[in-house]
C-alpha positions in Angstrom: 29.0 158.8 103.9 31.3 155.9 102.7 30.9 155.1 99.0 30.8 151.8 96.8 35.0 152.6 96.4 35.5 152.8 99.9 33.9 149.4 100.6 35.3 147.7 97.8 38.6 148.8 99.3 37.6 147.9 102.7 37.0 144.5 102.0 40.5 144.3 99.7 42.0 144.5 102.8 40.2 142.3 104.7 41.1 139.6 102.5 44.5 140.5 102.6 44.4 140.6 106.3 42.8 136.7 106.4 44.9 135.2 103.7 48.1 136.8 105.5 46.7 135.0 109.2 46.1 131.8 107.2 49.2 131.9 105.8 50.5 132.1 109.4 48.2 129.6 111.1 49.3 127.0 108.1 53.5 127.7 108.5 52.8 127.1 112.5 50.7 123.8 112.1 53.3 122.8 109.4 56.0 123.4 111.9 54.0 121.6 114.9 53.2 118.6 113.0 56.9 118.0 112.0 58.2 119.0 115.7 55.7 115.8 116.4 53.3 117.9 118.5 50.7 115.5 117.1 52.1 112.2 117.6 51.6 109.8 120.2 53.6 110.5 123.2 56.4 108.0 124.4 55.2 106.1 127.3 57.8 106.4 130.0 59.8 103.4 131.0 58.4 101.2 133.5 59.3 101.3 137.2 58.9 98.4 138.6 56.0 99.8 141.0 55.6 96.4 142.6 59.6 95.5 142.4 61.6 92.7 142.2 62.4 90.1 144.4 66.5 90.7 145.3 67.1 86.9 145.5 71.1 86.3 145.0 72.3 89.6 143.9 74.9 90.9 145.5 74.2 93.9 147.6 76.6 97.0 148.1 76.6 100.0 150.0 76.6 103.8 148.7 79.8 105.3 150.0 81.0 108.6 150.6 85.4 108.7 150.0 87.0 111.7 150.3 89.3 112.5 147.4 92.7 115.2 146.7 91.4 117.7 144.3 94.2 118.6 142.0 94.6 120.5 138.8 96.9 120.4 136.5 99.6 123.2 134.6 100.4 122.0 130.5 104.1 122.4 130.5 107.5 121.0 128.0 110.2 119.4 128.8 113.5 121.6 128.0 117.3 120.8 129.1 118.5 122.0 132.3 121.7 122.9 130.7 121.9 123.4 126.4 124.1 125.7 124.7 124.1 127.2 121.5 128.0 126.4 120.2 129.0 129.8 117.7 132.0 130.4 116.0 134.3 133.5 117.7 136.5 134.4 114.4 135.7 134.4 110.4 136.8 131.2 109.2 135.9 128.3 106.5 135.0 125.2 108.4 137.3 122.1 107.6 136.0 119.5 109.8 133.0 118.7 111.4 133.0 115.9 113.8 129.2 115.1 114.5 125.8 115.5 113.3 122.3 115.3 115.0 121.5 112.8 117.6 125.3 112.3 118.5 126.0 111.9 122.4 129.7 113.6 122.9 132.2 113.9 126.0 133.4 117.0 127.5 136.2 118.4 126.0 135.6 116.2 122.5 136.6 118.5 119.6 133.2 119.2 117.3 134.1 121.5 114.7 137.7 122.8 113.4 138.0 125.6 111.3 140.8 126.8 109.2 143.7 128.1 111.1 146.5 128.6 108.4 146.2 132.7 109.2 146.4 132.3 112.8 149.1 129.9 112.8 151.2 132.5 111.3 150.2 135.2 113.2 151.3 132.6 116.2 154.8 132.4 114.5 155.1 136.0 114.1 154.2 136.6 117.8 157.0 134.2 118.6 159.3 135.9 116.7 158.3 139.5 118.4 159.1 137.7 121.9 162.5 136.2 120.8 163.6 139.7 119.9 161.9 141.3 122.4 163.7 138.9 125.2 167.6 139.9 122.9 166.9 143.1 123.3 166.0 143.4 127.5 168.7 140.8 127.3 171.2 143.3 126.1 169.8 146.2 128.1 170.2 144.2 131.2 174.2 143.6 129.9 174.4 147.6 129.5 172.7 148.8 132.8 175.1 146.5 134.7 177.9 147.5 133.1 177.0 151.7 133.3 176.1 150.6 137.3 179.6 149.6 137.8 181.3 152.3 136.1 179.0 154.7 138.3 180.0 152.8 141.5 183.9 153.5 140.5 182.7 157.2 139.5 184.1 156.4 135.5 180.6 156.7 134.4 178.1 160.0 134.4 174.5 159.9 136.5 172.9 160.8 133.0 174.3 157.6 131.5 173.0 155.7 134.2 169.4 157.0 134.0 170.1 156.1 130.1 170.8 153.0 130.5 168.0 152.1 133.4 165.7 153.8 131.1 166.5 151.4 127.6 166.2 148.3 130.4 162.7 149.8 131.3 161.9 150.3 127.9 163.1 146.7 126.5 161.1 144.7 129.3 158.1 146.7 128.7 158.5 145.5 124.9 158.9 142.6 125.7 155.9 142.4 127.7 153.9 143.8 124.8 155.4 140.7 122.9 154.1 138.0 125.3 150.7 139.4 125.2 150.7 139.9 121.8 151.3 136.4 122.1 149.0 135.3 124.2 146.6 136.8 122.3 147.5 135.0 118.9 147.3 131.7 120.5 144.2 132.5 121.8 142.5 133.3 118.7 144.1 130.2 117.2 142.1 128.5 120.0 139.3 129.6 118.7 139.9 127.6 115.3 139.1 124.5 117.1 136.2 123.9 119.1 135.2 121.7 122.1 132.3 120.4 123.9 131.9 122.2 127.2 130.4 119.7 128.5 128.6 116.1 128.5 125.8 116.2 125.7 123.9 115.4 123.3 123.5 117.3 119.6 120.3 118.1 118.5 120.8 120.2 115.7 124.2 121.0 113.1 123.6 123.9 111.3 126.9 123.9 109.5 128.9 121.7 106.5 132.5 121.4 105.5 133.3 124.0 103.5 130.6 126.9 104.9 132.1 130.0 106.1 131.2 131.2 109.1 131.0 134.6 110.4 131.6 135.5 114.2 128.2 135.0 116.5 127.1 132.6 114.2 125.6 129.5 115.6 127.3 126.2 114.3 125.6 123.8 116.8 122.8 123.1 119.5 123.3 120.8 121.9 122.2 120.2 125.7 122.7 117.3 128.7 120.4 114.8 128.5 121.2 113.9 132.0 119.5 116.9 134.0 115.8 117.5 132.3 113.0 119.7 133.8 109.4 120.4 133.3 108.2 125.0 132.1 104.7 125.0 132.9 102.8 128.1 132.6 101.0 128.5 136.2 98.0 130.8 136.4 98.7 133.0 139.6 96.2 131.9 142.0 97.4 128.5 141.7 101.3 130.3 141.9 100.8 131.0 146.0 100.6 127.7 146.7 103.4 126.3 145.2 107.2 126.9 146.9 110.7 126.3 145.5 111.5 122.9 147.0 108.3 121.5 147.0 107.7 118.2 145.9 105.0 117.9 142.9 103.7 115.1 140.4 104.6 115.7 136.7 102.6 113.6 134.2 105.2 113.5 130.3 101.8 112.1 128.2 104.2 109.8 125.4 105.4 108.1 128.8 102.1 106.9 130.2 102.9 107.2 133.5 103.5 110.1 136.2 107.3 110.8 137.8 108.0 113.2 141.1 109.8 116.4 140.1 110.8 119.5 142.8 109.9 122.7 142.0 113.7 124.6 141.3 112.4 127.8 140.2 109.3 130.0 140.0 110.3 133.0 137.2 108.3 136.1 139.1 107.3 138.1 136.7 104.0 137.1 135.2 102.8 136.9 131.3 100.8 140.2 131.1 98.8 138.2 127.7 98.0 135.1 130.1 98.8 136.5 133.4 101.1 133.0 134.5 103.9 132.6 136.2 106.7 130.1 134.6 107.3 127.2 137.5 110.9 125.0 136.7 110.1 121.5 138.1 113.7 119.1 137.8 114.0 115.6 139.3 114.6 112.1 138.4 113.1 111.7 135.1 112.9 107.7 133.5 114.5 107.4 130.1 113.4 108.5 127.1 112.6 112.1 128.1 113.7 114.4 125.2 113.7 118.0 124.8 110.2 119.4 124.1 108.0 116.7 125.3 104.4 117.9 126.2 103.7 116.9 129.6 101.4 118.5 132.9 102.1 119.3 136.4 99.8 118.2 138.9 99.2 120.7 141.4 97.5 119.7 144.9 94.9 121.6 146.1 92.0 121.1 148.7 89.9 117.4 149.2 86.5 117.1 148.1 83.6 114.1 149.4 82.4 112.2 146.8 79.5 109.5 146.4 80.4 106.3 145.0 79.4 102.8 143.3 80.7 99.8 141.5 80.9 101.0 138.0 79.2 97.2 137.2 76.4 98.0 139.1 75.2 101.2 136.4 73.0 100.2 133.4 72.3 101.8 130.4 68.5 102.0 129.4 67.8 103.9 126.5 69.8 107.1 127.0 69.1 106.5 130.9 71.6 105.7 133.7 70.0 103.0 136.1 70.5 101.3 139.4 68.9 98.9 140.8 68.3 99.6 144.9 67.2 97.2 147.2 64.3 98.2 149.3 63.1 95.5 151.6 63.0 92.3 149.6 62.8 93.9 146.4 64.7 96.2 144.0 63.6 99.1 142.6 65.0 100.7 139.4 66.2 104.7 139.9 67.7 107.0 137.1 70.7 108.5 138.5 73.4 111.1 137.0 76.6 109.8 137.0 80.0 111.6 137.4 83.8 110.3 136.3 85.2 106.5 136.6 87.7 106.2 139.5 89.2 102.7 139.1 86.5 100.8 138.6 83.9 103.2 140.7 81.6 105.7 139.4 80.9 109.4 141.3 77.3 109.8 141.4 76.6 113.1 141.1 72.3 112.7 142.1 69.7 110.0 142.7 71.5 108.0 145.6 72.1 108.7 149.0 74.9 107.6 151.5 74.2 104.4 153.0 71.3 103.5 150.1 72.1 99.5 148.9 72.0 98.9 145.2 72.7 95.6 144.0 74.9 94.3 141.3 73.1 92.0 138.6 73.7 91.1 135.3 72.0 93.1 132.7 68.6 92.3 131.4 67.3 92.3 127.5 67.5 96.1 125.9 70.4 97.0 128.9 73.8 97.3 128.8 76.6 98.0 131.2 77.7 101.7 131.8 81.2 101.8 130.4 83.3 105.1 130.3 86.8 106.2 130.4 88.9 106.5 133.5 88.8 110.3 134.4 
């Protein structure tokens, strides 16, 4: 049998119970009333049920074009040829002949180094072969003279192998000399050094006065002359490029595209991106310097596309109009449109092939669809 406590606590949580649902029911209408549940709907824009006469509009046709699907590869621009100009030998540089930017000939000297040391070790090597050529000089004097003693039998067979031996023995020497000395005028060589080809310095990493250790990079420089475009390829667009083919490349601080052909496609693909490196060279205009951003465009199937004068799209509201002629009269039609091709819109729904639309000038609260070139 319940009790007065139990119904005072039965009814403590009733209330609680109510005031949590009207707490609710308040938070939702709150929510409605600021979504604008309970405001007066928009009318919808008027449609011209009856139409509008077409008069002198010009009228134009709907028309399907078929068009190259491409897509394009990012890519830089990097030097056929560079090379990274190091010094051969520990040296202090004494001269350097250029600095960033220069344009230099082939066989132009860039850097010189000091060479005091070598020079003498050149001299010294000279010396070796002057003594070097005395010496087999005068072993050549004593075999000739031991041969003829042994042709009149006044000379013993062990003096004769004696004396071929010495003669052996001084042109060997003197052979030793020569390379020696070959080898000394090499390394003075490397005191002073050339461009190896036609090019231009991009970057001089080295002063008068720095000492520079063997290996150690002194310059950078490559040929302007022979450019190409490293794109990054994914590999199912990879299969339907070949080296040889022909292919557009797009250098974006140019403004316009140039033909390259493909030289080289690197296969061994990026295991992070999985693409394939694709070389494009060519005729590049002027102006194209090492690490340019640029695209190749890379041809792939044809697609059909709807088209209109871009003139003959209005903007109403946040709506895309047309107006199409039916009979005598034009009727007003949302549409979706697509990308600008030269002065032509894709539509991508709400015309058909064939369908007129004419081309008026815009009304009051309309404006003419304007968007980029795709």
């Amino acid at each position: 049998m319940a009790t007065a406590s139990d119904s005072r606590r039965y009814w403590h949580v009733a209330r609680i119970i109510i005031t949590s649902i009207a707490a609710v029911a308040f938070v939702i209408v709150t929510m409605m009333w600021l979504m604008g549940y309970f405001h007066p709907k928009l009318t919808a824009m008027p449609t011209d049920a009856a139409g509008r006469p077409v008069g002198n509009a010009r009228v134009v046709q709907v028309e399907k074009i078929r068009r190259p699907v491409a897509e394009s590869a990012v890519g830089t621009v990097r030097p056929v040829h560079e090379s990274a100009v190091a010094s051969k030998i520990m040296a202090k540089v004494v001269a350097v002949n250029v600095k960033a930017g220069d344009r230099v000939s082939k066989g132009a000297v860039l850097v010189k180094l000091d060479d005091a040391d070598l020079k003498a070790r050149q001299q010294q090597a000279l010396a070796a072969v002057a003594a070097a050529k005395a010496a087999r000089d005068q072993a050549t004097i004593e075999f000739d003279r031991v041969k003829k003693l042994l042709d009149q039998n006044a000379a013993s067979k062990i003096e004769y192998d004696r004396a071929e031996t010495g003669l052996k023995s001084a042109e060997a020497q003197l052979q030793k000399a020569e390379q020696t000395l070959n080898e000394a005028e090499t390394v003075l060589s490397y005191a002073t050094i050339h461009a190896a080809m036609d090019a231009l310095v991009v970057d001089k990493r080295v002063d008068v006065g720095d000492t520079v250790a063997p290996g150690q990079v002194l310059l950078n420089l490559y040929d302007p002359a022979r450019m190409q475009m490293v794109a990054s390829v994914r590999e199912s667009l990879t299969r339907r490029l070949k080296v040889g083919q022909n292919i557009e490349v797009t250098i974006d601080a140019l403004g316009h595209p140039c033909e390259g052909q493909i030289s080289e496609i690197v296969p061994q693909a990026e295991s992070a991106s999985r693409t394939f490196l694709v070389k494009v060279t060519g005729p590049c205009p002027p102006g194209v310097y090492a690490g340019m951003f640029g695209r190749l465009t890379i041809p792939l199937d044809e697609e059909e596309i709807l088209v209109i004068p871009q003139a003959a799209v209005r903007m109403v509201g946040q709506l895309n109009v047309v107006d199409v002629v039916n009979g005598a009269t034009l009727q007003r039609r949302v549409i979706q449109p697509g990308r600008t091709l030269n002065g032509r819109m894709e539509v991508l729904s709400g015309l058909r092939e064939g369908e007129r639309i004419a081309l008026i000038e815009a009304s009051g609260g309309e404006s003419t669809q304007s968007r980029p070139n795709a």
